[in-house]
KERO-465495 format. One line per 3 residues: number of its first residue (from 0); their letters; for each residue x negated, z, y of N, C-alpha, C, CB. Coordinates in steps of 0.05 Angstrom, whole numbers, plus 5000, padded with zeros to 4 digits. Atoms other than C-alpha are relative to their C-alpha. Glycine has a CB too. Example, Ala and Ser with C-alpha at 12.3 -4.5 7.8 and 13.67 -1.06 7.14 Angstrom:
% residues 2
0> AS> 4982:5000:4976:4754:5156:4910:4982:5000:5024:5020:5025:5001  5016:4999:4976:4727:5143:4979:5015:5014:5022:4991:4971:5009
***
This chain:
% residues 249
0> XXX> 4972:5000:4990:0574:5517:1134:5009:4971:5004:5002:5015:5027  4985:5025:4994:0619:5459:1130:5021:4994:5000:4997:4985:4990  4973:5008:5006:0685:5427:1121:5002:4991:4980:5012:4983:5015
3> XXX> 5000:5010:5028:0711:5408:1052:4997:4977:4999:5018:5004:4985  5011:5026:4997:0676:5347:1028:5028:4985:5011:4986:4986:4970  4978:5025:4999:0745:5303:1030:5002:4985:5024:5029:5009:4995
6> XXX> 4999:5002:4972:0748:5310:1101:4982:4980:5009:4993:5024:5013  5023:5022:5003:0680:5288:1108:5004:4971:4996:4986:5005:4978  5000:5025:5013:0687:5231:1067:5029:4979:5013:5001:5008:4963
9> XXX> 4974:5025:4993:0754:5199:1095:5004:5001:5022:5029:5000:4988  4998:5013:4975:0741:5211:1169:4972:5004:5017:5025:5011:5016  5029:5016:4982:0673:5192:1170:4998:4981:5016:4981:4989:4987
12> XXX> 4991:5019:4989:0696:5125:1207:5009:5006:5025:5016:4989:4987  4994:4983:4984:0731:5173:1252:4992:4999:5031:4992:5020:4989  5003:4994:4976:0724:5174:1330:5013:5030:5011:5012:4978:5013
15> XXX> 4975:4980:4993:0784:5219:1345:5015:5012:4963:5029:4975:5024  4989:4993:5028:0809:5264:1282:5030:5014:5002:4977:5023:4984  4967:4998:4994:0884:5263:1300:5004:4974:5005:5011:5019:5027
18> XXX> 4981:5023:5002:0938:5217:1309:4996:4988:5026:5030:5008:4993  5007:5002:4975:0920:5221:1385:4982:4958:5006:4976:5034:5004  5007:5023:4991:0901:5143:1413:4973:4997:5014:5019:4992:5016
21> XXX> 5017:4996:4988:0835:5131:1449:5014:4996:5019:4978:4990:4996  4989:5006:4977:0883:5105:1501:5013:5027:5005:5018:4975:5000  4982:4970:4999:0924:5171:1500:4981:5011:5015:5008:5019:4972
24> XXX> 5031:4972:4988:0860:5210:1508:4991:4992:5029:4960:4998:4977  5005:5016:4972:0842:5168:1573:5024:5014:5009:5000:4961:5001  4979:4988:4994:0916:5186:1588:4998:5032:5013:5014:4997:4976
27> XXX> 4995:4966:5000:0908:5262:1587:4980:5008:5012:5002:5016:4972  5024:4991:4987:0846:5266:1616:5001:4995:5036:4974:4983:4985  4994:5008:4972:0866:5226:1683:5037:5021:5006:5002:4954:5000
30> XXX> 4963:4987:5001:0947:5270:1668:4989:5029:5014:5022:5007:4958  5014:4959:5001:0906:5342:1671:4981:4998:5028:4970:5012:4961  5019:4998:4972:0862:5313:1749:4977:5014:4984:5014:5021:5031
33> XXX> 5039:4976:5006:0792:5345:1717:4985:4984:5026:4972:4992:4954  5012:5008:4975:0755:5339:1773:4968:4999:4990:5007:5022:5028  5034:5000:5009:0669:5322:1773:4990:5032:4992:4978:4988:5032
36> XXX> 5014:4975:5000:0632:5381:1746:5017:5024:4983:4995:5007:5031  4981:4982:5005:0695:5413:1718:4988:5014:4972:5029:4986:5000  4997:4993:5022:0683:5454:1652:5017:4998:4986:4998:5015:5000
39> XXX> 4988:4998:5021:0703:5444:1584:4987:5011:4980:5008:4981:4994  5010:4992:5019:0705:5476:1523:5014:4998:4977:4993:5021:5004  4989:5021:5026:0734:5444:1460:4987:5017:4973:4985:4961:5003
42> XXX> 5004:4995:5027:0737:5481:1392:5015:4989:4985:5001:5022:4995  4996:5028:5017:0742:5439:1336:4992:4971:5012:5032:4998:4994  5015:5027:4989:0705:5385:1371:5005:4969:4985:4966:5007:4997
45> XXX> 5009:5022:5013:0701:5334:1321:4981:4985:5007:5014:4986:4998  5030:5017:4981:0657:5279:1341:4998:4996:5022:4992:4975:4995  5002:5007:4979:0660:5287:1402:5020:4983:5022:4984:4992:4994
48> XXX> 4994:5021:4985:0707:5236:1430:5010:5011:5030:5020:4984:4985  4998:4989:4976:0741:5281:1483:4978:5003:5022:5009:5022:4995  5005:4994:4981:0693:5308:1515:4973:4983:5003:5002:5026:5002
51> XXX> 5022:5022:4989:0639:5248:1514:5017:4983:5019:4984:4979:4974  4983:5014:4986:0691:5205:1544:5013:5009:5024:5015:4994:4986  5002:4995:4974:0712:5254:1593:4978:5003:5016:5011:5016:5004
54> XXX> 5030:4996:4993:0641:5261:1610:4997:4977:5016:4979:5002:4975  5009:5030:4988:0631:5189:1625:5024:4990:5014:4991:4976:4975  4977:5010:4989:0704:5181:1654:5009:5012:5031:5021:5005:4978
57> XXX> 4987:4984:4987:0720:5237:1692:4968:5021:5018:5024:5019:4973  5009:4974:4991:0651:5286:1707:4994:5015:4989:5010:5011:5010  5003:4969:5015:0664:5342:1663:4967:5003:4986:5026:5002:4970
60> XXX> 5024:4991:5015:0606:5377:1634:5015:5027:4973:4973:5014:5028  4984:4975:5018:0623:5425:1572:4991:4996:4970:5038:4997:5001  5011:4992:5028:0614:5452:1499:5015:4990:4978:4998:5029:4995
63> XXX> 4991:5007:5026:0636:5427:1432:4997:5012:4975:4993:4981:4996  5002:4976:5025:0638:5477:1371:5020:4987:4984:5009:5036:5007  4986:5014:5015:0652:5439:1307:4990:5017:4976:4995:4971:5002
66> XXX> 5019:4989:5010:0637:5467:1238:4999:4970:4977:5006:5035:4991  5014:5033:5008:0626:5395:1210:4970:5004:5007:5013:4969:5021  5022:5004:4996:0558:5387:1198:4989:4964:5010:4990:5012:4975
69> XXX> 4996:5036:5000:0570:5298:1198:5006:5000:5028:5028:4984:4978  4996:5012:4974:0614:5303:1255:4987:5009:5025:5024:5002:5006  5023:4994:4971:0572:5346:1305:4988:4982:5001:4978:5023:5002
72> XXX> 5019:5012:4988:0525:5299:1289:5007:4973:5013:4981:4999:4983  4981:5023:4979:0562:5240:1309:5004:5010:5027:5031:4994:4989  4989:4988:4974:0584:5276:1370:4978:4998:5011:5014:5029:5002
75> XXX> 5028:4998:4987:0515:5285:1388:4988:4967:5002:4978:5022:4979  5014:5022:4991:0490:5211:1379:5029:4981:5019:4983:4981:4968  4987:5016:4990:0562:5185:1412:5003:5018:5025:5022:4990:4985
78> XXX> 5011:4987:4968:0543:5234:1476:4973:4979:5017:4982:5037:4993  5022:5024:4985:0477:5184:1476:5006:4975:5012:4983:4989:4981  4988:5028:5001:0513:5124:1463:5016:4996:5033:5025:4998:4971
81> XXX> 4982:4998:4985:0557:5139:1521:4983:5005:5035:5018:5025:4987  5014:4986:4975:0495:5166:1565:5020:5028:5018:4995:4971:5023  4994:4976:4994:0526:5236:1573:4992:5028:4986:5022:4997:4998
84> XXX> 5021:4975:5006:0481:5277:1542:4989:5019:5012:4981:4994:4994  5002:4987:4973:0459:5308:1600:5025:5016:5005:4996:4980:5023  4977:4994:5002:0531:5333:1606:5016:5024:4982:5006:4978:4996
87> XXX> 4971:4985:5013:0561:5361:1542:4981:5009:4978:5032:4978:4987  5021:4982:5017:0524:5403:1487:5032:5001:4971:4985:5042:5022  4979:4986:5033:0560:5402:1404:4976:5021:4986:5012:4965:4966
90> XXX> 5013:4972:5023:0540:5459:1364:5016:5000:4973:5006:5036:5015  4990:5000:5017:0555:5461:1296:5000:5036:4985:4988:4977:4987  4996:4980:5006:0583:5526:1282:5034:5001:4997:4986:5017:5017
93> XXX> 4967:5000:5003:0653:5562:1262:5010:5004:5019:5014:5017:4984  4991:4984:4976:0689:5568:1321:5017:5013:5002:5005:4991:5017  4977:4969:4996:0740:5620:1304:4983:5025:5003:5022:5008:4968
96> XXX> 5012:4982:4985:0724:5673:1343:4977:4985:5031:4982:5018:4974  5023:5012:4978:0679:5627:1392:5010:5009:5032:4999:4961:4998  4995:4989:4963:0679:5660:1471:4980:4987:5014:4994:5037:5010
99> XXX> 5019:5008:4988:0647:5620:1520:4978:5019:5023:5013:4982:5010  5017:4983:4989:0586:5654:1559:5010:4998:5025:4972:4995:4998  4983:5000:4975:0622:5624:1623:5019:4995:4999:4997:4989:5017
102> XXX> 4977:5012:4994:0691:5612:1644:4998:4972:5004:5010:5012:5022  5000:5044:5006:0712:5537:1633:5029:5009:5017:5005:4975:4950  4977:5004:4990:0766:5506:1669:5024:4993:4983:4996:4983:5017
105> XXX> 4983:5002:5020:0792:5474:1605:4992:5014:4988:5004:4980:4988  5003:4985:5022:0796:5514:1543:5014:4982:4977:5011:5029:5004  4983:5020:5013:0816:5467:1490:4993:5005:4971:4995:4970:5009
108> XXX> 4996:5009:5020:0839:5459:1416:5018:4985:4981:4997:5011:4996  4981:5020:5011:0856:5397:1394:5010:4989:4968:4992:4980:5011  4990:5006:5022:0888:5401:1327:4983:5010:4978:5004:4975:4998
111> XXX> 5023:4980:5025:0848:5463:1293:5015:5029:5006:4955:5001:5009  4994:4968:5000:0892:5521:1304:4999:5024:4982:5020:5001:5005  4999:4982:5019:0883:5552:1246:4972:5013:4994:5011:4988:4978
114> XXX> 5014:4985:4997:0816:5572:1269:5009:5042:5007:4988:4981:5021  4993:4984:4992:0848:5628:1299:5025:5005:4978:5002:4997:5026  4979:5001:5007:0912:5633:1256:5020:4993:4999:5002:5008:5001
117> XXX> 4977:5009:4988:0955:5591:1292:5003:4999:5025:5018:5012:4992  4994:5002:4967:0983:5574:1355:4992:5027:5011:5035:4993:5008  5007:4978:4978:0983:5643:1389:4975:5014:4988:5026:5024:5005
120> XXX> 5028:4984:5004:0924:5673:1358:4976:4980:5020:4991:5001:4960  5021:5021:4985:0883:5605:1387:5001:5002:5030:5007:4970:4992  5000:4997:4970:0914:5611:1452:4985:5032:5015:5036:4998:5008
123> XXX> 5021:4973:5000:0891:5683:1453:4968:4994:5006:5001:5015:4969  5013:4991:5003:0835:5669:1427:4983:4974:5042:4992:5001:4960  5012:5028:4974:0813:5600:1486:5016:5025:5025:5026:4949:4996
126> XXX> 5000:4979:4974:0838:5654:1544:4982:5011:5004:5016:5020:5001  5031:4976:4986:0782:5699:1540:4974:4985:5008:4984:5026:4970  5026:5025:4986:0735:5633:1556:5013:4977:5030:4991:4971:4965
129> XXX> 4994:5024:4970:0788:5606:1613:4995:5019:5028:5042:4984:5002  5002:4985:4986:0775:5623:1681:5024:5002:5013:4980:4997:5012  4973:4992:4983:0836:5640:1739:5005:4966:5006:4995:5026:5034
132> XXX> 5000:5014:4990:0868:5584:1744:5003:4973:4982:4983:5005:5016  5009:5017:5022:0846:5537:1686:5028:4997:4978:4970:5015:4986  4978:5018:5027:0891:5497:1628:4983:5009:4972:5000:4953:5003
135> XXX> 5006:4997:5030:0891:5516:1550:5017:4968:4995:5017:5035:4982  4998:5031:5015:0893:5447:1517:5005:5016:4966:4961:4974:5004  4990:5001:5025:0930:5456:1448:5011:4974:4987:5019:5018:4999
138> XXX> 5000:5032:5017:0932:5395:1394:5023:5018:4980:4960:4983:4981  4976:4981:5034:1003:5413:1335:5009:4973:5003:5033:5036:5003  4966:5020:5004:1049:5376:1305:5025:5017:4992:5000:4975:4968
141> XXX> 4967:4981:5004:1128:5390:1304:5006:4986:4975:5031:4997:5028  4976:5021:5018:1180:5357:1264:5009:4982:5020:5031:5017:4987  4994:5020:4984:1198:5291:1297:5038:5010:4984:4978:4963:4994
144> XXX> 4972:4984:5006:1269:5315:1252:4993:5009:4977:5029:4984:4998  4994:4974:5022:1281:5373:1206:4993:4989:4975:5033:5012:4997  5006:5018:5026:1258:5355:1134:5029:5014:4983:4961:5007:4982
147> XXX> 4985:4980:5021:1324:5369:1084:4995:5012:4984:5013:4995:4989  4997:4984:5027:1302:5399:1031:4961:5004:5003:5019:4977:4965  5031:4992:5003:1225:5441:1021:4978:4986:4984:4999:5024:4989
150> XXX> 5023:5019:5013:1199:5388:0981:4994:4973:5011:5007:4995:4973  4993:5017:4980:1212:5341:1035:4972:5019:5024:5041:5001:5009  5026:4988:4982:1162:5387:1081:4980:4996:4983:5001:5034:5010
153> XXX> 5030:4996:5014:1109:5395:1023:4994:4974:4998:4998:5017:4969  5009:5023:4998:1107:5315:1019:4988:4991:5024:5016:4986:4993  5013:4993:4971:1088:5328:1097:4977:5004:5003:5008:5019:5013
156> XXX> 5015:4982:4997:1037:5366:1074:4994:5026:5023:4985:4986:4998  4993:4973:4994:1064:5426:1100:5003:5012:4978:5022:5004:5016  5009:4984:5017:1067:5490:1064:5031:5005:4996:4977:5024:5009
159> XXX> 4969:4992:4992:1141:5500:1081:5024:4990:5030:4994:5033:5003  4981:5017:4980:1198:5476:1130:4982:5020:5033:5049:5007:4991  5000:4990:4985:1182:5536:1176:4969:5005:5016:5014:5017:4991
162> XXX> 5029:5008:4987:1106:5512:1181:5002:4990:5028:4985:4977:4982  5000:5014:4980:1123:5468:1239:5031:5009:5009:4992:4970:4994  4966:4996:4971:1188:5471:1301:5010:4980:4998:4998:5004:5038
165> XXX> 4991:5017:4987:1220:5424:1329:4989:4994:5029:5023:5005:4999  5011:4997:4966:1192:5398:1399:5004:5015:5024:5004:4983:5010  4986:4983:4981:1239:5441:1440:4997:5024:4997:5024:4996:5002
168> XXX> 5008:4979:5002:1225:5498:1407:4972:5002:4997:5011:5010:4983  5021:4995:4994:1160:5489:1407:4980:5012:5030:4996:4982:4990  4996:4993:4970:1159:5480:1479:5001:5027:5004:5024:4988:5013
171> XXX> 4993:4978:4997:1193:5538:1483:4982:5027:4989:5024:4998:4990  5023:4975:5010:1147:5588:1443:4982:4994:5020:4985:4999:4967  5017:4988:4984:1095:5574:1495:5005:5015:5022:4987:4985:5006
174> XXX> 4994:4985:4982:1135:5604:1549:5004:5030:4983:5024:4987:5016  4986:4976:5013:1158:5665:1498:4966:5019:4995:5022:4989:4965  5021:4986:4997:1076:5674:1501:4987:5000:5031:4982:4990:4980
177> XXX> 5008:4996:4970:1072:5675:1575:4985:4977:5014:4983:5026:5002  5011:5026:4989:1047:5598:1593:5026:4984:5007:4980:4982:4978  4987:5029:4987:1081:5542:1632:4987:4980:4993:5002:4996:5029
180> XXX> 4998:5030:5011:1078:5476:1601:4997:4989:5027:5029:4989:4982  4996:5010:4977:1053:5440:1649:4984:4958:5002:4985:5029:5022  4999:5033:5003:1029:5365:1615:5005:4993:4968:4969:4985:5011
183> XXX> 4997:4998:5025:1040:5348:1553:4995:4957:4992:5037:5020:4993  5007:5026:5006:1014:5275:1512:5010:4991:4967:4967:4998:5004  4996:5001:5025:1043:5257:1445:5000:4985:4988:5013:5006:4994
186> XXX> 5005:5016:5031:1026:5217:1382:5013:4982:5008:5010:5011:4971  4977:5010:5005:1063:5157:1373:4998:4992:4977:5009:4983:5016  5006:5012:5034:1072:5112:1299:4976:4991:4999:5018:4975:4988
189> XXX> 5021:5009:4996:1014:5069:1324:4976:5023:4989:5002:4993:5029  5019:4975:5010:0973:5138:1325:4998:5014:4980:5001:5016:5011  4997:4996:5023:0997:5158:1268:4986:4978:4983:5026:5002:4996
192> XXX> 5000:5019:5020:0986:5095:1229:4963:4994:5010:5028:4970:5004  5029:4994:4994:0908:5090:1259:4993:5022:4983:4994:5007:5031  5015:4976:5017:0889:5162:1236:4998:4995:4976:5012:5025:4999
195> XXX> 4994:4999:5034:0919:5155:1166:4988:4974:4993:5036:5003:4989  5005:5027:5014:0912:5076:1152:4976:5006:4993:5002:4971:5017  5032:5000:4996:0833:5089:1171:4993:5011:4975:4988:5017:5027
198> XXX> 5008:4991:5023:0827:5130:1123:4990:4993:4967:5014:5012:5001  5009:5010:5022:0842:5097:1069:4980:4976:4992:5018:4997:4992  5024:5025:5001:0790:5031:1081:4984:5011:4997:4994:4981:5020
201> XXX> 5026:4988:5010:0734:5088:1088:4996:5002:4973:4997:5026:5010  4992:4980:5016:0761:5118:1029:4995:4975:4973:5034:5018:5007  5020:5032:5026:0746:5038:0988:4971:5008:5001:5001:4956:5017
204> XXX> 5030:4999:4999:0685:5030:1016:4986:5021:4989:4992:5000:5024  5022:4982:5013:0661:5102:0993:5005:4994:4971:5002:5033:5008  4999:5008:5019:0683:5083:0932:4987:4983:4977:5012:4998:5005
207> XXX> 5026:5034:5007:0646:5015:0921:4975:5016:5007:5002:4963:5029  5034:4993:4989:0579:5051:0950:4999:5019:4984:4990:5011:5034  5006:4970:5016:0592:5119:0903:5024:5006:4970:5007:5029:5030
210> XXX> 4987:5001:5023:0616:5095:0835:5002:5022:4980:4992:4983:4989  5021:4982:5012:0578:5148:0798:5011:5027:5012:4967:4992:5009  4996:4967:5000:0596:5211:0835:5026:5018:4996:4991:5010:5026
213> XXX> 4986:4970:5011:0626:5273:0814:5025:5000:5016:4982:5030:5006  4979:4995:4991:0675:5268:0865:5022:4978:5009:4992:5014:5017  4986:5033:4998:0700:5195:0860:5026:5001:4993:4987:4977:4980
216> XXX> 4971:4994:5013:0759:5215:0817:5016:5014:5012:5001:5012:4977  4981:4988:4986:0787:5259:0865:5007:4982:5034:4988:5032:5002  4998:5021:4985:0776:5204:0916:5019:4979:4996:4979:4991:5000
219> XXX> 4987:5020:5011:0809:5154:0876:5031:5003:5001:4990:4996:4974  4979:4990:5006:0865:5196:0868:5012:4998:5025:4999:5026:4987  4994:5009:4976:0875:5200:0938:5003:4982:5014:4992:5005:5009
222> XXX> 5007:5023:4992:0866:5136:0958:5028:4981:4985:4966:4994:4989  4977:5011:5016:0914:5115:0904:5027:5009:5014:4998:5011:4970  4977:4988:5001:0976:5163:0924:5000:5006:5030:5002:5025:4979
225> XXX> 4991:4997:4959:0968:5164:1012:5008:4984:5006:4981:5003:5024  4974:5012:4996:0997:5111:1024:5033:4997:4999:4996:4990:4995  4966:4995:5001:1067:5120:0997:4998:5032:5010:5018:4995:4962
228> XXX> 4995:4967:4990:1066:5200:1011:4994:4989:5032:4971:5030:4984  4988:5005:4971:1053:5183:1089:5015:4982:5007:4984:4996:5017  4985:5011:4995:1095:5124:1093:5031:5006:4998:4992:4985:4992
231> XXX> 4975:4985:5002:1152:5166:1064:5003:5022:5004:5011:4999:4982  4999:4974:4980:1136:5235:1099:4994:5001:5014:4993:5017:5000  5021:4993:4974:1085:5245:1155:5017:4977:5010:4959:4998:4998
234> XXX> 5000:5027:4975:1103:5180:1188:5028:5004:5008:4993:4962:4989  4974:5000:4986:1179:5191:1196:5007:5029:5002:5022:4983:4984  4986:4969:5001:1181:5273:1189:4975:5009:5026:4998:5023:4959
237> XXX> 5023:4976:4982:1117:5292:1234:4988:4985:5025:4968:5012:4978  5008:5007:4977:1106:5286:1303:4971:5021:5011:5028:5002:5018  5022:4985:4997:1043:5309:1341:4990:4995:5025:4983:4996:4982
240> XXX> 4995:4993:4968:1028:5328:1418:4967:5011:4998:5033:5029:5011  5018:4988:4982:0974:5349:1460:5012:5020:5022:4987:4978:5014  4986:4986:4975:0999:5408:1511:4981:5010:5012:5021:5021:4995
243> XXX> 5018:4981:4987:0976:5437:1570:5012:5022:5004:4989:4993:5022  4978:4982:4993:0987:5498:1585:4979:5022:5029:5015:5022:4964  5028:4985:4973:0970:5551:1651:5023:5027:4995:4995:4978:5050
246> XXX> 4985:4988:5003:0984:5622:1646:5018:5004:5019:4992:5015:4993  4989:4997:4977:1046:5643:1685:5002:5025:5019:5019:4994:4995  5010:4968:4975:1030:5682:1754:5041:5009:5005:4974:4983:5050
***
């Protein structure tokens, strides 16, 4: 079980696999009060950065379900690095469908909803692991503005205009599934331009180290044509948030 090589390969470099800031993440972690001891539980983990850092920042203790076989393992030696090992446990498995054995205080997925199907299937599915009381952490992106025309979304790498909202309506669909918004942290260009830029310097280097393989040419290709495609879609059409949310009593 893994993630498709590409992934792999262009955010091996990776800390955080969103647009999200390490400063943001500090942000949201001190925005959301987690108190010592608090539970988390994070599907789509990546390497870890959330919840080693709230570990060592904040207290928390909690689980990580990635189905990266690279980045669990990162996650796992940057829990050492961090001295929070003791603390936080990654597992490399799929986590759609994943139920925690206990109630967590957080329930979190930051920017993998399509474990579940999407926004409300994920929120669904991170409820049946929160306890009374506890925050669903959801990672999306909207439209920062409307794309004109559908080939204007697919340079987004969206599938279609009606893939993504607008921020207000987005907002809004979490109340229309029965949550109050109650913090919310979002992307800025900076974060944007980190995630993506990064990519492409890994994306040399594997290049220069892996002349020879089979999958260089589809590397190359990429490497060649991301820069202009995010500088003239993603970066001015797509915005991207962290929300909290608590159900409403």
């Amino acid at each position: 079980m893994d993630i498709p090589r590409i992934f792999n390969i262009t955010e091996s470099a990776h800390r955080i696999h969103n647009p999200i800031t390490p400063e943001k993440l500090a942000i949201l972690g001190a925005a959301l009060r987690v108190a010592s001891g608090a539970s988390v539980l994070d599907l789509g983990s990546g390497s870890g950065e959330m919840l080693c850092t709230w570990a060592r920042d904040h207290g928390v203790v909690g689980v990580g379900v990635d189905m990266s076989r690279l980045f669990t393992e990162q996650a796992k030696r940057r829990a050492e690095e961090l001295g929070v090992a003791n603390q936080v446990k990654f597992i490399h498995a799929n986590a759609a469908g994943y139920v925690s054995d206990e109630k967590v205080s957080v329930a979190a997925c930051v920017g993998a909803t399509w474990i579940a199907g999407g926004v409300a299937g994920t929120i669904e599915l991170l409820a049946r692991s929160l306890r009374p009381g506890g925050i669903i952490l959801i990672g999306e992106p909207y439209w920062r503005q409307l794309p004109p025309t559908e080939d204007i979304a697919k340079g987004c790498q969206a599938h279609s205009i009606s893939d993504f909202l607008m921020l207000p309506e987005l907002l809004a669909s979490f109340g229309h599934l029965g949550y109050d918004v109650v913090e919310m942290v979002l992307a800025d260009q900076d974060g944007w331009d980190r995630y993506e830029a990064a990519k492409w310097f890994t994306m040399r280097r594997w290049l220069e180290a892996n002349p020879d393989d089979d999958f260089a040419k589809e590397v190359r290709a990429q490497l060649t044509s991301e820069p202009e495609r995010y500088a003239a879609y993603t970066r001015e059409y797509v915005g991207w948030g962290v929300f909290a949310l608590m159900p409403r009593c």
